[in-house]
C-alpha positions as CSV (number, residue, x, y, z in Angstrom):
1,X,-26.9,16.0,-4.7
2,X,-23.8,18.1,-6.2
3,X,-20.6,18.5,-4.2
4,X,-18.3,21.1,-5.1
5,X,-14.6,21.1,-2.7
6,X,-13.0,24.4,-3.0
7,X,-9.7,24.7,-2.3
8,X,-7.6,28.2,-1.6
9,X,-4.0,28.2,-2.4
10,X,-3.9,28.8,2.0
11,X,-5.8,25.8,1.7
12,X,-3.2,23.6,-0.1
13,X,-0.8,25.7,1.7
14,X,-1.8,24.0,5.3
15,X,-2.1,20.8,3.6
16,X,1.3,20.8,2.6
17,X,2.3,22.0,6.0
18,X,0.9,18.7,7.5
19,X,3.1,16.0,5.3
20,X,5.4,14.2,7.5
21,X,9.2,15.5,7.3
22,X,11.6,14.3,4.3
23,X,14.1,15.9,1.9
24,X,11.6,18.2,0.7
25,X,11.1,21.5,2.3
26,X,9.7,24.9,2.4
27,X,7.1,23.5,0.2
28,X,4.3,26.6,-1.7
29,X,1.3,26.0,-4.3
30,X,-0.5,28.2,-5.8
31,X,-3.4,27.7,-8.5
32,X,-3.2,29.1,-11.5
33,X,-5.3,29.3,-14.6
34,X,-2.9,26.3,-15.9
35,X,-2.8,24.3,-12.8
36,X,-1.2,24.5,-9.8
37,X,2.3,25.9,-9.2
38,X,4.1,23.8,-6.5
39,X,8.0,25.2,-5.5
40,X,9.8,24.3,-2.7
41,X,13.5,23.0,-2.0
42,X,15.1,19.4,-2.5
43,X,18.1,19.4,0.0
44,X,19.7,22.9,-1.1
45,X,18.1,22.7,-4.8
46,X,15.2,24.4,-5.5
47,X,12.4,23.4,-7.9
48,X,9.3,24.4,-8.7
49,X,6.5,23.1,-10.8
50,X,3.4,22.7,-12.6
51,X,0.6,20.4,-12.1
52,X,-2.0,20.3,-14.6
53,X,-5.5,18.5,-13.0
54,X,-8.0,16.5,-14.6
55,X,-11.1,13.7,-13.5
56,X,-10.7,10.4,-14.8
57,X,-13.8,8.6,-13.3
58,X,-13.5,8.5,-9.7
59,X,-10.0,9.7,-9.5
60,X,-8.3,13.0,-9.9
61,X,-5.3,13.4,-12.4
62,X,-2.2,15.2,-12.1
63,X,0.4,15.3,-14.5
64,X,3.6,16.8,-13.9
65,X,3.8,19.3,-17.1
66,X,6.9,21.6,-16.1
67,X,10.0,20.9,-13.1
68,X,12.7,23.2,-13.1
69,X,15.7,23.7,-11.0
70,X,17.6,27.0,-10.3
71,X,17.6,29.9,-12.3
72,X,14.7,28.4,-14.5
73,X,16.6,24.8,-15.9
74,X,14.4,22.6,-16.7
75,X,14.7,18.9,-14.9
76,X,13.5,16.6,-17.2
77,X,16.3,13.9,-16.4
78,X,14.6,13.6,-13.2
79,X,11.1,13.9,-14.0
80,X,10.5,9.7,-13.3
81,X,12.5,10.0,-9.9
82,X,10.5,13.0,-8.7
83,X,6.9,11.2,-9.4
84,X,8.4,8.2,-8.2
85,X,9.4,9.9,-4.7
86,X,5.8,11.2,-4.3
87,X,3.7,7.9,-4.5
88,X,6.3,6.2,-2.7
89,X,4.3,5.1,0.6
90,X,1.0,6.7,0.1
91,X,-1.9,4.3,0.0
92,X,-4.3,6.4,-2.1
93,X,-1.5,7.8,-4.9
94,X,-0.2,5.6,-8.2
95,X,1.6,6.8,-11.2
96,X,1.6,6.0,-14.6
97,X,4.0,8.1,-17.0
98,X,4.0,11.5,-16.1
99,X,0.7,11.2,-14.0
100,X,0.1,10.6,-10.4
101,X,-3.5,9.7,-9.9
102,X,-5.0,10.5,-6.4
103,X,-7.9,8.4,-5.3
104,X,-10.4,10.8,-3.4
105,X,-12.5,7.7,-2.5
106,X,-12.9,6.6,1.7
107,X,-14.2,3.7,3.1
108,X,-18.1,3.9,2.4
109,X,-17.9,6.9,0.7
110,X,-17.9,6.6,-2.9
111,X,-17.1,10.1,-5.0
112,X,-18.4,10.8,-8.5
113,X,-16.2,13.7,-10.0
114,X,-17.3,15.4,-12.6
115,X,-14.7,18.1,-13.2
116,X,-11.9,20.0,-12.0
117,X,-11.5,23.6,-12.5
118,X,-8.0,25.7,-11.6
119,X,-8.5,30.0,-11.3
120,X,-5.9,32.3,-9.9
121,X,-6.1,31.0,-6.4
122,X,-8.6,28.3,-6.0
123,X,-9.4,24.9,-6.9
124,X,-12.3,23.8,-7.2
125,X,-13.3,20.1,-7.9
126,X,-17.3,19.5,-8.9
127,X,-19.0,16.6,-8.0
């Protein structure tokens, strides 16, 4: 049997909503046919990115391909701090480069992804 999870950008909205307070606020995301387009504010800065998905066996990939600050300047300098700050004390999350690689898997429940698929305003990741 095929599972298909389809997620709207209110979707990832609300889920962004839920993450616990820390220097990162007034988090957004939208999908877009090149990923997904995360903004929000560090402290007074704000950023916003893009997030290009892929399936690597049981996981699902996301590498950081654009972070820029205000007025459009890109952030490279702190690309490894940023991906660093969002694995940091989540269980399911490792990175590796520019990647953070999200493991989908629960206890007893065992995923097989088969591909991931970004259009203006959903997500949608086939089983």
């Amino acid at each position: 049997m095929n599972l298909n999870i389809s997620l709207t950008d209110a979707d990832l909205n609300h889920l962004l909503a839920q993450l616990p307070p820390n220097d990162v606020s007034d988090l957004s995301a939208a999908v877009q046919p090149d990923g997904v387009h995360v903004s929000g504010k560090y402290g007074v800065v704000h950023f916003t990115s893009v997030w290009t998905l892929a399936i690597a066996g049981e996981k699902l990939l996301a590498t950081l391909s654009d972070l820029r600050g205000p007025f459009g300047v890109p952030m490279e300098p702190l690309r490894a701090w940023v991906l660093g700050k969002i694995a940091a004390g989540h269980e399911r999350l490792s990175v590796a480069g520019d990647v953070v690689s999200v493991d989908l898997n629960q206890p007893y429940i065992k995923l097989y992804l088969g591909a991931v698929r970004c259009e203006v305003g959903q997500l949608t990741i086939q089983g």
